[in-house]
C-alpha positions as CSV (number, residue, x, y, z in Angstrom):
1,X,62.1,-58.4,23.3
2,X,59.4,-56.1,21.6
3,X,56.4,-57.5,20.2
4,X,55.4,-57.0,17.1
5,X,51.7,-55.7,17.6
6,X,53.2,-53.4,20.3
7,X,54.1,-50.7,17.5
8,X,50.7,-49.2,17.9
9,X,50.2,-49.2,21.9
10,X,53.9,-47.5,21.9
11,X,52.8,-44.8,19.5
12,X,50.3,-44.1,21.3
13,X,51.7,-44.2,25.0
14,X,54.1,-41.8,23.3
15,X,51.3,-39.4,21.8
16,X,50.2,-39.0,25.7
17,X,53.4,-38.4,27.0
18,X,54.2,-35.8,24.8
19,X,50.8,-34.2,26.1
20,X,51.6,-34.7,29.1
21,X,55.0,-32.7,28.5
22,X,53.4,-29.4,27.2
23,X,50.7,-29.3,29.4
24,X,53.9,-29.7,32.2
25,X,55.5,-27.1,30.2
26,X,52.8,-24.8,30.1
27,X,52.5,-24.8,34.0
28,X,56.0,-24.6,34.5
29,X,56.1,-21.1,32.1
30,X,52.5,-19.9,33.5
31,X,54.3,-20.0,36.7
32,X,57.2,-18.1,36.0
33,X,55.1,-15.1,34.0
34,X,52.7,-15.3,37.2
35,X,55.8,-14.5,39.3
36,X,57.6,-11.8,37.3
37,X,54.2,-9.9,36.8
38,X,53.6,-9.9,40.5
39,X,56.9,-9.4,40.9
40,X,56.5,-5.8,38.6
41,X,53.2,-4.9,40.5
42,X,54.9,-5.7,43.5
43,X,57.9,-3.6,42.9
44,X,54.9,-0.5,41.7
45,X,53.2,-0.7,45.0
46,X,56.8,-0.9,46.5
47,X,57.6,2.5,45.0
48,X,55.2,4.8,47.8
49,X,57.7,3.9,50.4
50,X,60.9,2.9,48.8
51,X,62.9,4.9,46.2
52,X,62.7,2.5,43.7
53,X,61.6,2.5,39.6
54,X,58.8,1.3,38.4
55,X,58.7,-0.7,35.8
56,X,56.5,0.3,32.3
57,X,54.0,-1.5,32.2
58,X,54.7,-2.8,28.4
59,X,58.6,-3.8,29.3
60,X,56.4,-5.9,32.3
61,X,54.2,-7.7,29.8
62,X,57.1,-8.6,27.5
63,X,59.4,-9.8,30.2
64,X,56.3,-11.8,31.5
65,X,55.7,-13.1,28.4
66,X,59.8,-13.6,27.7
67,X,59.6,-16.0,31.0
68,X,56.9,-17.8,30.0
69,X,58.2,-19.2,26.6
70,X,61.9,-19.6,28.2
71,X,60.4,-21.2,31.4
72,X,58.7,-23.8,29.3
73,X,60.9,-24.7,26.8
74,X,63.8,-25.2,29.8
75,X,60.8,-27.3,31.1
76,X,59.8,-29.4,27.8
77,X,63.4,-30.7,26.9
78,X,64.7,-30.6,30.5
79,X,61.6,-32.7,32.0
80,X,59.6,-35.0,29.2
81,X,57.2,-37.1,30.7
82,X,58.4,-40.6,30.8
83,X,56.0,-43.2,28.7
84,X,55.4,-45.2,31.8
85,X,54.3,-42.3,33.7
86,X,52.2,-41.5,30.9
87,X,50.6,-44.9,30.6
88,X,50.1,-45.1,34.3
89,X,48.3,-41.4,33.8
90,X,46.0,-43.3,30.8
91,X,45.3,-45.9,33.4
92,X,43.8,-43.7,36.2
93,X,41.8,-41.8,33.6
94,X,40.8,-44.8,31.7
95,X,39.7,-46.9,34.7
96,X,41.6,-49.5,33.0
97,X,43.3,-50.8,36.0
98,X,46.6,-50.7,35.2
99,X,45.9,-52.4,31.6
100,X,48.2,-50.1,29.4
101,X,50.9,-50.2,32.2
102,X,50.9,-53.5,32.5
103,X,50.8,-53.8,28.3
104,X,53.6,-51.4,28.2
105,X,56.5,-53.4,30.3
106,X,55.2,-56.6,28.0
107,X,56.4,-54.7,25.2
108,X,59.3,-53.1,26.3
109,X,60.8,-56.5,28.1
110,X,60.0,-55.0,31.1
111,X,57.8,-58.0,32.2
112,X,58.2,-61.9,32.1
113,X,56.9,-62.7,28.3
114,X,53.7,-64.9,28.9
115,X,51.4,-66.2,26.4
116,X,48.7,-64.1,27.3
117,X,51.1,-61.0,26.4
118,X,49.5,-60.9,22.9
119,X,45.8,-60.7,24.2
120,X,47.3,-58.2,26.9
121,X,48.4,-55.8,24.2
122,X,45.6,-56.1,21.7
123,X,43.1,-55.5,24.8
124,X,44.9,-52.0,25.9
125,X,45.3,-50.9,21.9
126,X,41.7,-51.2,21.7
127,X,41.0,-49.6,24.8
128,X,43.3,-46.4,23.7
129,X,41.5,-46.2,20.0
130,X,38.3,-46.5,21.4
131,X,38.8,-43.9,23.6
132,X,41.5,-41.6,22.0
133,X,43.9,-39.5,23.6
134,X,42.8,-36.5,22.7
135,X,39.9,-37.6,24.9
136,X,41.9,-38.3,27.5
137,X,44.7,-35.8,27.8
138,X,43.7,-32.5,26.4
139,X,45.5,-29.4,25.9
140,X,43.7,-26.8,27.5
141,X,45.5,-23.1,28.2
142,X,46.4,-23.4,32.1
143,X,44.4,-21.5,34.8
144,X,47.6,-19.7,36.6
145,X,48.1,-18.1,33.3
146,X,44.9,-15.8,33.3
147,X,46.9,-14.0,36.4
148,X,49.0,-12.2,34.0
149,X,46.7,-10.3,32.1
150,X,44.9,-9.6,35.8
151,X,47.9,-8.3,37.6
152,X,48.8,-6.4,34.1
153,X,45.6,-4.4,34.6
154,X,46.6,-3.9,38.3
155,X,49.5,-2.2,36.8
156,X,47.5,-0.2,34.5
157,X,45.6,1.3,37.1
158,X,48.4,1.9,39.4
159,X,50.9,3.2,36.8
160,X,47.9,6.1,35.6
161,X,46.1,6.7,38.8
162,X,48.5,6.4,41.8
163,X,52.2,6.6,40.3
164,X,54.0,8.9,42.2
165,X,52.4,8.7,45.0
166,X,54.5,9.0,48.5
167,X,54.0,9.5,52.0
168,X,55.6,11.8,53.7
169,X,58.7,10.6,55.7
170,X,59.8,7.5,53.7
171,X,62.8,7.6,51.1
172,X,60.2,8.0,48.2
173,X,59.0,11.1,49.3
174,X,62.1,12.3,50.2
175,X,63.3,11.7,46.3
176,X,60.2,13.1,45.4
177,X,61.6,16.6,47.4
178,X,65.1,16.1,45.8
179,X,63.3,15.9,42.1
180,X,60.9,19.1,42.7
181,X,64.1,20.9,44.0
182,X,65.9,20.1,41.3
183,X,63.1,21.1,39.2
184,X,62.7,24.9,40.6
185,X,66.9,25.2,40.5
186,X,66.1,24.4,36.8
187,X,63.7,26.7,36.4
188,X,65.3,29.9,37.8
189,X,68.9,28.8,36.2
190,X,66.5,29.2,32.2
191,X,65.2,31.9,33.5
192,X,68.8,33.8,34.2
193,X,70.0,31.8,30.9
194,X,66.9,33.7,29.1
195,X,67.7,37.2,30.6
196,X,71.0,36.7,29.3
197,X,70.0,35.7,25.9
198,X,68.5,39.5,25.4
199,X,71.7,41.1,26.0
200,X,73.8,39.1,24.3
201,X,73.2,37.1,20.6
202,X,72.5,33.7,21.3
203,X,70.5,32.2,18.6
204,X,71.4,28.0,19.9
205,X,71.2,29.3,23.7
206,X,67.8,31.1,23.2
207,X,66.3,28.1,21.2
208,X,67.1,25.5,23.9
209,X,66.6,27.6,27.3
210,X,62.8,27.1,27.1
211,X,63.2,23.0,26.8
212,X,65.2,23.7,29.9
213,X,62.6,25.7,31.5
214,X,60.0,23.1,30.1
215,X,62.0,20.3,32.1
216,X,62.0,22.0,35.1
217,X,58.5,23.1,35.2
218,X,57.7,19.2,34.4
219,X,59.8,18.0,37.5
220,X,58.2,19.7,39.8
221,X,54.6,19.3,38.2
222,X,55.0,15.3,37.1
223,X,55.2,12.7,39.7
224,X,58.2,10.8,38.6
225,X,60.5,8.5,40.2
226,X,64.1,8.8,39.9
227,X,64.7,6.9,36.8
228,X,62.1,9.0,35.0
229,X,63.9,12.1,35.9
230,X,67.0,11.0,35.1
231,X,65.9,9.8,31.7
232,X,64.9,13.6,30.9
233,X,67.6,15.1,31.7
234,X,70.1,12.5,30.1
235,X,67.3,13.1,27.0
236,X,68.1,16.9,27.1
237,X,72.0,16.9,28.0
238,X,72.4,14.6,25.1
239,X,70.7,17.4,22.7
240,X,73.3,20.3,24.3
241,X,76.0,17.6,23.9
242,X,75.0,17.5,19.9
243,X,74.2,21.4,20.0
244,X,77.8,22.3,21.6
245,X,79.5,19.5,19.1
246,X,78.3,22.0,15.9
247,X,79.5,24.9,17.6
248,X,82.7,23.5,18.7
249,X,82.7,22.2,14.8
250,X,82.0,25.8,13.3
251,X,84.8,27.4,15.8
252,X,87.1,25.0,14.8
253,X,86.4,26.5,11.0
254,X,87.5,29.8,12.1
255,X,90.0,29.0,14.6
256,X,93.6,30.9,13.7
257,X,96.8,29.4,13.5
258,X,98.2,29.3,17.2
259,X,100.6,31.6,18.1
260,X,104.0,30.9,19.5
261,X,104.9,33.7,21.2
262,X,102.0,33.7,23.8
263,X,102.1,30.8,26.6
264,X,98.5,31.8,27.1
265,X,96.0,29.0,25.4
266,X,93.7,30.9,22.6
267,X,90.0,30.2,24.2
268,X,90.6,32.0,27.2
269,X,90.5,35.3,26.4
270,X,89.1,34.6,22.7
271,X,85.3,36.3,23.1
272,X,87.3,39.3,25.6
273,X,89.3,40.0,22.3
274,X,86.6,39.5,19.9
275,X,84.5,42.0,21.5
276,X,87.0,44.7,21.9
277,X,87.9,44.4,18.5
278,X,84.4,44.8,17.2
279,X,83.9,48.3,19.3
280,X,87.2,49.3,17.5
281,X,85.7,48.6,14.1
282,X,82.1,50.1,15.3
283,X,84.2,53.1,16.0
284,X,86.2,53.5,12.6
285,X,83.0,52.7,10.6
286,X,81.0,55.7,12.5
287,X,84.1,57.8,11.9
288,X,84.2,56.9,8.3
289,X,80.9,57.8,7.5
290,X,80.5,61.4,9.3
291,X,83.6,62.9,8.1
292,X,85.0,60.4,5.2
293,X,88.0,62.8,4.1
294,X,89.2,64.1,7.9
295,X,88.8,60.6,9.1
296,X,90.9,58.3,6.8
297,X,94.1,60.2,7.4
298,X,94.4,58.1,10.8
299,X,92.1,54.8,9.9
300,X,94.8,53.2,8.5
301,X,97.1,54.1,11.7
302,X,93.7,52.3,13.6
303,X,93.8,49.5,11.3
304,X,97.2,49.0,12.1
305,X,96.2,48.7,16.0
306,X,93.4,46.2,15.6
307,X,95.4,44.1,13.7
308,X,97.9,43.9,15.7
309,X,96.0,43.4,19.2
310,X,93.7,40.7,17.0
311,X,97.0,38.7,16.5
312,X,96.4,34.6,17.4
313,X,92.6,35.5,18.0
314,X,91.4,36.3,14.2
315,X,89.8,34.4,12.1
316,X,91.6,34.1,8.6
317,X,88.9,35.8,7.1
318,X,89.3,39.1,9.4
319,X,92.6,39.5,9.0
320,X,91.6,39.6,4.9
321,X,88.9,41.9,5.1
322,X,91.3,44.2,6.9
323,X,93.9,43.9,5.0
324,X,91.5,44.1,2.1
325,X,90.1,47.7,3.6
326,X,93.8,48.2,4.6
327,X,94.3,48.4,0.7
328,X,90.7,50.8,-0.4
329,X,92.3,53.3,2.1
330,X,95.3,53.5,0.2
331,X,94.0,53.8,-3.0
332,X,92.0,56.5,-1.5
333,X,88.7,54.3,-1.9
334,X,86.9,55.6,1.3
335,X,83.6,52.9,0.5
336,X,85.5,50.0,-0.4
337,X,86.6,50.2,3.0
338,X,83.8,50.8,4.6
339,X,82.7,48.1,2.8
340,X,85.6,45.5,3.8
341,X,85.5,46.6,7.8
342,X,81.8,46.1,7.2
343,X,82.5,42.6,6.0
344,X,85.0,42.2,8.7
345,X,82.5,43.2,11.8
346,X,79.7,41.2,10.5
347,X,82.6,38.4,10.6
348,X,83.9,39.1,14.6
349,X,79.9,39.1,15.1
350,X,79.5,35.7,14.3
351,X,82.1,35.3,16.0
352,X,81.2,36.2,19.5
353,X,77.7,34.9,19.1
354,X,79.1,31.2,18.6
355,X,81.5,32.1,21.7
356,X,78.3,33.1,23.5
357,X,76.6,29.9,22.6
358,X,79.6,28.1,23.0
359,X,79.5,29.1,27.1
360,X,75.9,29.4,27.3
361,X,75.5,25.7,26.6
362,X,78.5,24.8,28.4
363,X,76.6,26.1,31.7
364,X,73.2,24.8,30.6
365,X,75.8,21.4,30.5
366,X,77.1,21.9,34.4
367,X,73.6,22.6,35.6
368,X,71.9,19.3,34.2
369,X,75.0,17.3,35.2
370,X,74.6,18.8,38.4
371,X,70.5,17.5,38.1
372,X,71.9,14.4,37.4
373,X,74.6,13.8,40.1
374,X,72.1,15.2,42.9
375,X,69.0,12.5,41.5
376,X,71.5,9.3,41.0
377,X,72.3,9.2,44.7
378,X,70.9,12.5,46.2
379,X,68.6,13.6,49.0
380,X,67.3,16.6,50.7
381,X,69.9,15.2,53.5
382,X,73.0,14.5,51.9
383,X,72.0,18.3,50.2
384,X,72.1,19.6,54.0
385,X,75.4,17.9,55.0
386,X,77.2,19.3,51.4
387,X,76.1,22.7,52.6
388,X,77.1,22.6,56.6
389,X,80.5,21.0,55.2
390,X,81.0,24.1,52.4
391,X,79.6,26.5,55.4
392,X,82.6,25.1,57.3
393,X,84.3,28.5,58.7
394,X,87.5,26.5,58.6
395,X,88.4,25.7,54.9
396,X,87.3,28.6,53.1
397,X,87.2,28.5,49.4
398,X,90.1,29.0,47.0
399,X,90.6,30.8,44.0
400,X,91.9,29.4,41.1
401,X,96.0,30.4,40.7
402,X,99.5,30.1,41.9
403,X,98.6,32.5,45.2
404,X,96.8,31.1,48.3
405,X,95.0,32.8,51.1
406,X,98.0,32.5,53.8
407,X,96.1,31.3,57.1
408,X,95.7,33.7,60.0
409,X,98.4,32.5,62.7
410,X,98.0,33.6,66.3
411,X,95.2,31.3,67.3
412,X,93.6,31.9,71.1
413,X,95.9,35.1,71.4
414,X,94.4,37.1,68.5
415,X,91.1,36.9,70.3
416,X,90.1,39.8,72.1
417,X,89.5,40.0,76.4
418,X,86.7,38.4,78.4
419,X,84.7,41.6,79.8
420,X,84.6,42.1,83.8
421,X,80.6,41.0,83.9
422,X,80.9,38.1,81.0
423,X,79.9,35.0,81.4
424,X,78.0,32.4,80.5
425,X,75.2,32.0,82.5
426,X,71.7,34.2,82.2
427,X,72.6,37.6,83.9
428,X,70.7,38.8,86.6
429,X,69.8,42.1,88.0
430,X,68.7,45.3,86.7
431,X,69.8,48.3,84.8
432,X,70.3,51.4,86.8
433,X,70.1,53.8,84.0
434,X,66.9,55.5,82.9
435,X,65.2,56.5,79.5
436,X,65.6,60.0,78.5
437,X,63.3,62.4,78.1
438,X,61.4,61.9,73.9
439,X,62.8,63.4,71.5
440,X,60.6,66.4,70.2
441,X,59.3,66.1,66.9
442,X,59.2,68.7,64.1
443,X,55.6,70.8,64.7
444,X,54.6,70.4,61.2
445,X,51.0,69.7,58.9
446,X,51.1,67.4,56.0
447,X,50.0,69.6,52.9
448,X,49.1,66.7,50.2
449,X,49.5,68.0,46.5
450,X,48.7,66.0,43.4
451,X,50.4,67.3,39.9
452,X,48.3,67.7,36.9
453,X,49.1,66.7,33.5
454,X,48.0,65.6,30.4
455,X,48.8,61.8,29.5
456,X,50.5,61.6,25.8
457,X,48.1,59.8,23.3
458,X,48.9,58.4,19.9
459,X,50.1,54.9,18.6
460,X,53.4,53.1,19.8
461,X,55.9,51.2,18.2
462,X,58.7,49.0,18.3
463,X,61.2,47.6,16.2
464,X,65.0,46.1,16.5
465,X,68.0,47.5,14.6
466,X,70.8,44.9,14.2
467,X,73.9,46.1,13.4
468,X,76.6,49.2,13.8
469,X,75.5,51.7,16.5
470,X,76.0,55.5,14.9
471,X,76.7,58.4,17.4
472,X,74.5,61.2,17.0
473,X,72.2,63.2,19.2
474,X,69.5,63.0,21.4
475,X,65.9,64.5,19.9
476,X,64.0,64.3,23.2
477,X,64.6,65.1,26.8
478,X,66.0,62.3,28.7
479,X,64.1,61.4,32.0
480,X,65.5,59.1,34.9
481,X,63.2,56.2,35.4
482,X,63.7,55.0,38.8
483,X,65.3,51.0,39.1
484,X,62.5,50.3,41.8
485,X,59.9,50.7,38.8
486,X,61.9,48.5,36.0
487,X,62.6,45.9,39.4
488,X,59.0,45.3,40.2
489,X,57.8,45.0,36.1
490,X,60.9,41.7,36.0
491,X,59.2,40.6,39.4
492,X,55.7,41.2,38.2
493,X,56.4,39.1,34.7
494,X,58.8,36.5,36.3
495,X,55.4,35.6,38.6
496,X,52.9,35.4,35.6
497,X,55.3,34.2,33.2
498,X,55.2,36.5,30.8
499,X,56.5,34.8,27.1
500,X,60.3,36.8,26.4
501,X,59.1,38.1,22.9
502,X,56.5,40.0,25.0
503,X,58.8,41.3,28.1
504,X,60.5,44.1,26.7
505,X,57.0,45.8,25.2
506,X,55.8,45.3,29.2
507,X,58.8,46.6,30.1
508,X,58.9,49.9,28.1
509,X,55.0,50.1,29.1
510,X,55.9,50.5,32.3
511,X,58.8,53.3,31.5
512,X,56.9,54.8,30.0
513,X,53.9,55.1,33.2
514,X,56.9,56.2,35.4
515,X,57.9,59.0,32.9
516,X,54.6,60.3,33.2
517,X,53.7,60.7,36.7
């Protein structure tokens, strides 16, 4: 049975164990943020031999930190410090020999009740006020925990001085090839996209191809791991994915009404159609405009035609701009309709310009998944083995359709006789025949001539007309320049990467030189 002047010694027994608890706690979680930090630097140091990704160096600190408060609470409610532990711990810091202990189990009924249990008690309460606990047991920040912030700046240092660091022959540096490939394919797939985007009107296609440029010059330049190449391109197929979602979006706006008479599904053969109809309407408008009066007799006879190949391909707004010019031309208004067919080929335009970017971006979209399938599980191996098994003379590829390639039969028989002298050993002996007499050569002196001229002077120019071409004739004499001379001015600003807004001056500079020799 509890004495009564116990209430004090248990209070503070209990005051002690509770210090002992978070101090217990605080070892327990210093612990556990020691071992995830190392853990991280480990992995970093890991990543010059292994293909593995290294982890940021904030995520590290927070997961270090994230173990350290769950480590110790698990620690604090799981594992409290019992009080007789604790008062055995006051004891050997006390020199009290075994006083509080002993003064403890009196009060708890843990020891035979004595009359000498009062002046037992008293004795260790005064011992514990004059000394405090605080004293005693302080809470001090524990040593294993400075290791985080020092292995933190270990990961500093590695992550900007030495990340991406390989040696040669280990599966890091083999992913380091597969990423630099992947970066030049990249590269020379914007490049093509680019070229394309001058011939054809691309406006989305032409914005994005230099991010995709950009991202293949930075994976072969950076020294990234694979889940820092993979984030970039997920980054930038997510953009395309957005960028193709507003095209799809605006086609859908000028989608017809499908047709029920043609099996064939509209998209196929939708930018074919718009194209063909747009030269149609180039051509009317041109024949409109030089002879108005001799060329209206037959426009609506024309009109007629393009209407009815655009059928299940035109957008709801061609079909009323021709119709609409279908009307001026009857009425005998020859500028109205110019006007409308105007309308209606700035229309089709638009048209084939979302088509454009509709498949540009769809191919920038196969390329990076491509990027992506290659880095997730890829190497410069597994590349070799796709390639010998698509080299395979044995399964040659197939076209898409209904018809196959029907397989040469015959086998051993189709192949033609051994020789009398073939075999497959090194053949020895000597030729008997001898070399003929040389060939004379032409008796002839090289007579070198240089052709003088003078070189044009004056200011150039250039500008960009958007819209209808308009036949007409030439006012200066056309000269041949030779494809050798506009091949080595694309291989000449492909090496110095020449900006594309600057590539068609360079170009024309060049024509120009060739004309004049």
């Amino acid at each position: 049975m509890k004495l009564e002047q116990g209430r004090e010694l248990v209070r503070l027994v209990r005051g002690a164990a509770a210090r002992l608890t978070i101090m217990r706690a605080g070892q327990t979680g210093a612990r556990a943020g020691v071992l995830v930090m190392a853990a991280c630097v480990l992995l970093a140091v890991s990543s010059i031999v292994f293909s593995v990704a290294t982890v940021p160096l904030p995520l590290a600190v927070a997961a270090a930190a994230a173990s350290v408060l769950v480590a110790g609470a698990i620690a604090a409610v799981g594992r409290s410090v019992p009080l007789l532990d604790a008062a055995h711990v006051l004891d050997l810091n006390l020199h009290l020999e075994e006083r509080v202990s002993t003064a403890l189990e009196v009060v708890t009924g843990g020891a035979p009740r004595s009359s000498l249990a009062p002046r037992v008690v008293a004795d260790a309460e005064r011992a514990l006020l004059t000394t405090g606990i605080a004293a005693v047991i302080s809470l001090r920040v524990p040593r294993v925990l400075w290791w985080i912030p020092a292995l933190a700046a270990v990961l500093f240092l590695w992550t900007a001085w030495l990340h991406g660091v390989t040696i040669p022959g280990t599966p890091a540096h083999r992913t380091a090839e597969v990423i630099r490939k992947e970066g030049q394919r990249l590269e020379q797939f914007a490049r093509s996209l680019q070229s394309r985007t001058r011939t054809d009107h691309m406006p989305a296609t032409r914005r994005l191809t230099p991010q995709i440029r950009d991202l293949g010059v930075g994976l072969q330049r950076d020294r990234l791991d694979r889940a820092e190449a993979l984030a970039r391109v997920s980054d930038l197929s997510q953009q395309l994915e957005q960028t193709r979602r507003d095209i799809n979006e605006r086609l859908e706006a000028r989608r017809p009404p499908p047709s029920r008479e043609s099996g064939v599904p509209p998209d196929l053969l939708r930018r074919q159609s718009a194209q063909r109809q747009i030269r149609q309407l180039q051509e009317l408008l041109s024949r409109l405009r030089q002879d108005p009066s001799t060329a209206s007799r037959d426009a609506l006879e024309r009109l007629g035609q393009i209407t009815a190949s655009g059928q299940g391909s035109q957008p709801a707004q061609v079909q009323q701009q021709l119709q609409q010019a279908r009307e001026q031309l009857q009425r005998g208004n020859v500028a109205g309709a110019g006007q409308a067919l105007m309308d209606a080929l700035r229309e089709l335009e638009g048209l084939d310009s979302l088509l454009a970017d509709a498949e540009g971006i769809k191919n920038a979209e196969q390329q990076l998944a491509r990027s992506r399938a290659t880095l997730a599980g890829g190497s410069v191996e597994s590349e070799r083995e796709a390639g010998r098994e698509t080299a395979q003379p044995g399964q040659p590829p197939t076209a898409p359709g209904q018809n196959r390639p029907v397989p040469e039969q015959g086998g051993e028989a189709t192949a033609p006789p051994q020789g009398p002298n073939e075999g497959t050993a090194a053949g020895t002996g000597q030729g008997n025949e001898k070399l003929g007499a040389p060939t004379p050569r032409l008796q002839a002196t090289k007579t070198p001539q240089r052709v003088r001229g003078a070189q044009a002077e004056g200011p150039a120019a250039t500008s960009e007309i958007i819209g209808a071409g308009r036949p007409g004739t030439a006012r200066t004499h056309v000269t041949g320049v030779s494809p050798a001379v506009i091949a080595q001015a694309d291989q000449a600003m492909t090496r110095a990467r020449t900006p594309a807004r600057y590539r068609e001056i360079v170009r024309r500079y060049f024509q120009r030189l060739a004309r004049l020799r």
